[in-house]
N, CA, C and O atoms as a MOPAC input file, in Angstrom:
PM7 MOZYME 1SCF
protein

 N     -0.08700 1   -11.58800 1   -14.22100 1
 C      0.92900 1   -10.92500 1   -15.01800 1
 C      1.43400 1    -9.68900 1   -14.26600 1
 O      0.71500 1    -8.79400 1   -13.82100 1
 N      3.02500 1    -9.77600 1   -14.17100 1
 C      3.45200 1    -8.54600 1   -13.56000 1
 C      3.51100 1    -7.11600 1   -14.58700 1
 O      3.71700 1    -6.94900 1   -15.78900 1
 N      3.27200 1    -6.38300 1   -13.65500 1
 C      3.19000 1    -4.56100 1   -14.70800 1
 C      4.73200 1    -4.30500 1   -14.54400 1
 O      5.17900 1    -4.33200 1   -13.39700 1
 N      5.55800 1    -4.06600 1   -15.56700 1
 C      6.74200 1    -3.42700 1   -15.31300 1
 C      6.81100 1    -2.04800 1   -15.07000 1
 O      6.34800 1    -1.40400 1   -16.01100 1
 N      7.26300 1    -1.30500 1   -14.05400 1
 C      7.26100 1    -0.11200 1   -13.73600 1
 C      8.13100 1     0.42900 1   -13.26300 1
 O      8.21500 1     0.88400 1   -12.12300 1
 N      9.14600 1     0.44000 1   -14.39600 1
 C     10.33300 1     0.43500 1   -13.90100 1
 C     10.78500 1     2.05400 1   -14.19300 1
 O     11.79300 1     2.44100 1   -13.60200 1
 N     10.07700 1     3.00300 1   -15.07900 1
 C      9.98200 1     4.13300 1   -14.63000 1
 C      9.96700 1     4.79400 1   -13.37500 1
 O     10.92800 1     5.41500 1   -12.92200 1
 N      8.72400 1     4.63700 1   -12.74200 1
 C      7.92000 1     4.78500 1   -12.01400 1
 C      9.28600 1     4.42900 1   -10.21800 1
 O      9.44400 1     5.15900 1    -9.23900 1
 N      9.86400 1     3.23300 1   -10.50200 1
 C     10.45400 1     2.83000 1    -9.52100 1
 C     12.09200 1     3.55000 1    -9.48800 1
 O     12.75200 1     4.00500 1    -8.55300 1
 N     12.32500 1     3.43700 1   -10.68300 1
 C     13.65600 1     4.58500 1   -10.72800 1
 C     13.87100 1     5.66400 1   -10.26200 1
 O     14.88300 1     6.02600 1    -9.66200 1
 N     12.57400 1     6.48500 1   -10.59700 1
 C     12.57600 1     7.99200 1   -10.10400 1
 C     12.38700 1     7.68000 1    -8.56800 1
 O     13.41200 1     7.92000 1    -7.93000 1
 N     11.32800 1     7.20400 1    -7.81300 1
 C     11.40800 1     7.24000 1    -6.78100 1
 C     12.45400 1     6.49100 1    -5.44300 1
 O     12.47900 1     6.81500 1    -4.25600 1
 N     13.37400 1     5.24300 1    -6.26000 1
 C     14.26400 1     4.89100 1    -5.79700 1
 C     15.41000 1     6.29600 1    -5.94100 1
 O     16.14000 1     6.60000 1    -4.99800 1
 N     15.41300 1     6.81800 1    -6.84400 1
 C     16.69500 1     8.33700 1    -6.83700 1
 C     16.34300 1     8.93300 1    -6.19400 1
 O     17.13200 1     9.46300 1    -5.41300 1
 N     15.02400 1     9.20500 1    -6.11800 1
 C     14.18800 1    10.51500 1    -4.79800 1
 C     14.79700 1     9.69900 1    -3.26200 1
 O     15.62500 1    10.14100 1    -2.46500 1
 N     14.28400 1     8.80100 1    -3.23600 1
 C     14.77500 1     8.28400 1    -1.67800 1
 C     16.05200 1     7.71700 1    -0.97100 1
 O     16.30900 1     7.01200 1     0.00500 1
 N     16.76200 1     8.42600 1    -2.02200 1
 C     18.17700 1     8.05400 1    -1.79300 1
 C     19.34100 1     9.29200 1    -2.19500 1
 O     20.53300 1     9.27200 1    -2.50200 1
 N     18.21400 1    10.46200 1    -1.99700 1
 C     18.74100 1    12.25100 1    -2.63200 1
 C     19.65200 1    12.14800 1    -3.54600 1
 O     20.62000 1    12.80300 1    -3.16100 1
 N     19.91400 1    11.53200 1    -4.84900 1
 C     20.51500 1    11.66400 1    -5.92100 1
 C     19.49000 1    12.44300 1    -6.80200 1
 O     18.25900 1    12.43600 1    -6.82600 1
 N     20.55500 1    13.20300 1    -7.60900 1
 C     19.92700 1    13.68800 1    -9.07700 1
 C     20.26100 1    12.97500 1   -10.26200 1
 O     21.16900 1    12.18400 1   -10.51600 1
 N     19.36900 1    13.41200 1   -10.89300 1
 C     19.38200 1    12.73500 1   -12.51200 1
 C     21.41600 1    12.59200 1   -12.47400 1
 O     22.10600 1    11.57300 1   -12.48100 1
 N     21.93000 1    14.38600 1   -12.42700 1
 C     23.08300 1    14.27900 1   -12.98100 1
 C     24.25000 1    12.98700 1   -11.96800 1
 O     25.19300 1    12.38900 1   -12.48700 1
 N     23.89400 1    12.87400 1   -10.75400 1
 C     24.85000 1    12.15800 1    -9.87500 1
 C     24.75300 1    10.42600 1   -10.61700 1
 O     25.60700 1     9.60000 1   -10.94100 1
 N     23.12800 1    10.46300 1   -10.65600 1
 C     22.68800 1     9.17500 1   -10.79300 1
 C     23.74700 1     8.52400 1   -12.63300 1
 O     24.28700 1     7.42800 1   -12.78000 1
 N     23.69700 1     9.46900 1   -13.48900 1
 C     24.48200 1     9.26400 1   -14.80300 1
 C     25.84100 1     9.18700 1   -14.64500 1
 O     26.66700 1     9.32200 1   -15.54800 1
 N     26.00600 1     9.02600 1   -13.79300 1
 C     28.04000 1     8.74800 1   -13.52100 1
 C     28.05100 1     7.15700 1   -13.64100 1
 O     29.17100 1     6.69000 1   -13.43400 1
 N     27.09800 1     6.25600 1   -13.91600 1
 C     26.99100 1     5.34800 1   -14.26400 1
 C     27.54800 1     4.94200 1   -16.18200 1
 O     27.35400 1     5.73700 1   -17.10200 1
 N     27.92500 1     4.16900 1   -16.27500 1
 C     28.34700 1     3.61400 1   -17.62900 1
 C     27.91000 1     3.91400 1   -18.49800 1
 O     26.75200 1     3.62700 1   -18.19500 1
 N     27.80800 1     4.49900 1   -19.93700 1
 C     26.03300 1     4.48300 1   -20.96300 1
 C     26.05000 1     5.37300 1   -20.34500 1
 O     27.19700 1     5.74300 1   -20.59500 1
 N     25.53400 1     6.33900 1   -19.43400 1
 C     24.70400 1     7.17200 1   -19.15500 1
 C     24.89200 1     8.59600 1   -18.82100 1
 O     25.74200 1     8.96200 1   -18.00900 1
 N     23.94600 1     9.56000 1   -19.57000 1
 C     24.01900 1    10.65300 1   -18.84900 1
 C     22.52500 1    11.20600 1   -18.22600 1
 O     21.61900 1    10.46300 1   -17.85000 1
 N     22.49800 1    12.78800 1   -18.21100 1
 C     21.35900 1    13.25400 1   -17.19400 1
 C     20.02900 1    12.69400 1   -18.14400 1
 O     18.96400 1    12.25500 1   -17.71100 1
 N     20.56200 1    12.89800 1   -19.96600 1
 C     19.31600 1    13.35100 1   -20.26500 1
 C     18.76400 1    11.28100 1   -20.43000 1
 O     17.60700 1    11.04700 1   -20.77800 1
 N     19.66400 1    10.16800 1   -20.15900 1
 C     19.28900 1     9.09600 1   -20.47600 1
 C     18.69300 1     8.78100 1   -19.20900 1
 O     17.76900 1     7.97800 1   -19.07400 1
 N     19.31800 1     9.52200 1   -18.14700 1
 C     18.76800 1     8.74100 1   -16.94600 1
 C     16.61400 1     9.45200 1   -16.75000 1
 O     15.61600 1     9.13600 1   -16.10100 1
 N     16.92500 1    10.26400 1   -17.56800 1
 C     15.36800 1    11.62900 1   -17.79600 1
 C     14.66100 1    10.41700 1   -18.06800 1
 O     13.80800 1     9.71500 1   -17.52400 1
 N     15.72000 1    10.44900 1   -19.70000 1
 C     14.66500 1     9.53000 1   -20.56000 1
 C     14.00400 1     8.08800 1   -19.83600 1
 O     12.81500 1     7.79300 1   -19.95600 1
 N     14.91000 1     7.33300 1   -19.14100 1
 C     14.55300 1     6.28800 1   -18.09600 1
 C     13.16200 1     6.84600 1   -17.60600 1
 O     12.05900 1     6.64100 1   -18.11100 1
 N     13.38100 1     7.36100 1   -16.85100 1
 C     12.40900 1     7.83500 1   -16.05500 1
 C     10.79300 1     8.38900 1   -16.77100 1
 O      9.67700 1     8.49700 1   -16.26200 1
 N     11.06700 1     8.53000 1   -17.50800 1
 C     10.10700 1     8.99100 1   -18.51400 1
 C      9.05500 1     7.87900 1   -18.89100 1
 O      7.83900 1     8.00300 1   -19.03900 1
 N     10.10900 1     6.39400 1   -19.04400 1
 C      9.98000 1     5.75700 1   -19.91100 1
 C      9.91000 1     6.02100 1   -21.35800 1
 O      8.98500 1     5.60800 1   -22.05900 1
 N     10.83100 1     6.66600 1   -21.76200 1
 C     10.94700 1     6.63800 1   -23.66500 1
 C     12.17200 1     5.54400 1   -24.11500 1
 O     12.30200 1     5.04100 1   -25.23100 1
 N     12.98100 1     5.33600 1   -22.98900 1
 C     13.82200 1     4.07300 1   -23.01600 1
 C     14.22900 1     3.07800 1   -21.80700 1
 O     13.96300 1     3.25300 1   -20.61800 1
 N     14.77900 1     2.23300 1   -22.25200 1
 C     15.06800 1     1.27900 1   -20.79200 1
 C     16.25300 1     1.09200 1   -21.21000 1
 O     16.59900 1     1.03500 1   -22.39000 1
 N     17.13600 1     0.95800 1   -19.96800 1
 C     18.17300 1     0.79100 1   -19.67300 1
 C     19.00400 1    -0.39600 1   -20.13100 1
 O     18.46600 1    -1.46400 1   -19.83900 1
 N     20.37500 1    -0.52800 1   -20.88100 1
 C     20.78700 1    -1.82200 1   -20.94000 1
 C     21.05700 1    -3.00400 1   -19.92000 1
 O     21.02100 1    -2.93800 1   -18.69100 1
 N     21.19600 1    -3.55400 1   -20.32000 1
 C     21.45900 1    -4.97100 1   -18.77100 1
 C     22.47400 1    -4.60700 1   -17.76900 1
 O     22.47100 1    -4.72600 1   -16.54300 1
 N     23.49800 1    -4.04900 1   -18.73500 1
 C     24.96600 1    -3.68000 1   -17.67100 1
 C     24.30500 1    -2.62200 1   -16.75600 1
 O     24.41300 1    -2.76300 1   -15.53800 1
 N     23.53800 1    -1.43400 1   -17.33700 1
 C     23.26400 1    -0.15100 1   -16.51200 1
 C     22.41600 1    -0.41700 1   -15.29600 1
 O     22.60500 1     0.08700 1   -14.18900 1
 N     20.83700 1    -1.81500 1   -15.82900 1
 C     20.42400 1    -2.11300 1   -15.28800 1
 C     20.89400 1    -2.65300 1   -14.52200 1
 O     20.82700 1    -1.95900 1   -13.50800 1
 N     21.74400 1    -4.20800 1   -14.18300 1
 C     22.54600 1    -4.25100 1   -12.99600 1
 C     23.45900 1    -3.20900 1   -11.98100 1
 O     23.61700 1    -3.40500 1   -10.77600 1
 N     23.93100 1    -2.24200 1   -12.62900 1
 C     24.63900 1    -1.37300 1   -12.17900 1
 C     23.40400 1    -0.47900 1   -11.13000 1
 O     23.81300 1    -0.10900 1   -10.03000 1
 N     22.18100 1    -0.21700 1   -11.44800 1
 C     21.37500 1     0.35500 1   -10.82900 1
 C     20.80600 1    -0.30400 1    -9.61900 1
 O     20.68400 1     0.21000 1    -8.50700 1
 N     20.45900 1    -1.56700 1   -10.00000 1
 C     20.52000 1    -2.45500 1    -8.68600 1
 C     21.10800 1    -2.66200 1    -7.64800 1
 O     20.72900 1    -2.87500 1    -6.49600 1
 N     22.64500 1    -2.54200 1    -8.40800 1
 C     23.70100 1    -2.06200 1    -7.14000 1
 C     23.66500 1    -0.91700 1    -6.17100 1
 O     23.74000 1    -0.80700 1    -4.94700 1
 N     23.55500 1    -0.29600 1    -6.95300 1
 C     22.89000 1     1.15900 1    -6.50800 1
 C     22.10100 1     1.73300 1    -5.27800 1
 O     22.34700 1     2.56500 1    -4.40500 1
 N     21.15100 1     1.00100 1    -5.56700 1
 C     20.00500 1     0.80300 1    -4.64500 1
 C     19.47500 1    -0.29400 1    -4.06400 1
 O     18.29300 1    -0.40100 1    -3.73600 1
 N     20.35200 1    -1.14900 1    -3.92000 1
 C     20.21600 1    -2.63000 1    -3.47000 1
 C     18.56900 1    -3.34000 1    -3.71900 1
 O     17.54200 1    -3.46700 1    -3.05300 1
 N     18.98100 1    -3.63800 1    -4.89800 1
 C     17.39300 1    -3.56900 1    -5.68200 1
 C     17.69500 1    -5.03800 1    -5.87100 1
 O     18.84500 1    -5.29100 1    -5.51100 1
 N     16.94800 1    -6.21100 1    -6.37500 1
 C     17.10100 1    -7.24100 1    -7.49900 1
 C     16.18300 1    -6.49000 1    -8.90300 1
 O     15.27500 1    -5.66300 1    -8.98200 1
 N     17.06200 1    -7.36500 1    -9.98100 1
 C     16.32300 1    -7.22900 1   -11.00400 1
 C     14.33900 1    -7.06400 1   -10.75900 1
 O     13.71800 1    -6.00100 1   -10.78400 1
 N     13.88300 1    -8.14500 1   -10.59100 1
 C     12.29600 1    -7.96800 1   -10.57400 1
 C     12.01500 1    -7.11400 1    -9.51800 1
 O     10.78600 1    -7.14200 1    -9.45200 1
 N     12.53800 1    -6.17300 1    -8.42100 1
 C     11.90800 1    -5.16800 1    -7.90600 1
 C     12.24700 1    -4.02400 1    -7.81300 1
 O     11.90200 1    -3.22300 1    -6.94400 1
 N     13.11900 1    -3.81200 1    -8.91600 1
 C     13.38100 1    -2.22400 1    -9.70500 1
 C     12.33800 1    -2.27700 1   -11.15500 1
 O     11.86800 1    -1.37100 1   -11.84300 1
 N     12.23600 1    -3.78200 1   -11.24000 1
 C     11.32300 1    -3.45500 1   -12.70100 1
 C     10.05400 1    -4.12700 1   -12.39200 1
 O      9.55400 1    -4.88100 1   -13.22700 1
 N      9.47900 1    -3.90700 1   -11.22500 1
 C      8.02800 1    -4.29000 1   -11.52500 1
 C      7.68300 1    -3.99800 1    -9.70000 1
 O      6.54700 1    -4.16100 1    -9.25300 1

């Protein structure tokens, strides 16, 4: 069983790519304090944001979230 850690992978995909919370929320849905909350994990991202983040960071779905 995979661990989703998609907290965990957000923050450090934004760290290694020198964005901030606020740059990273110019995304759709989102601002500083949703992209926080992401990161936090107190919420997850919708599908659109989530694809949009993938783009982002040239991620696929299963290795931004796990």
């Amino acid at each position: 069983m995979k661990i989703i850690r998609f907290a965990e992978n957000l923050k450090m995909l934004r760290i290694d790519k020198k964005l901030t919370q606020k740059e990273l929320a110019a995304l759709p849905d989102a601002d500083r304090r949703t992209v926080s909350a992401w990161e936090k994990g107190v919420c997850e991202p919708s599908f659109s944001a989530l694809a949009a983040l993938c783009d982002i960071f040239d991620e696929t779905f299963d290795g931004i979230l796990t």
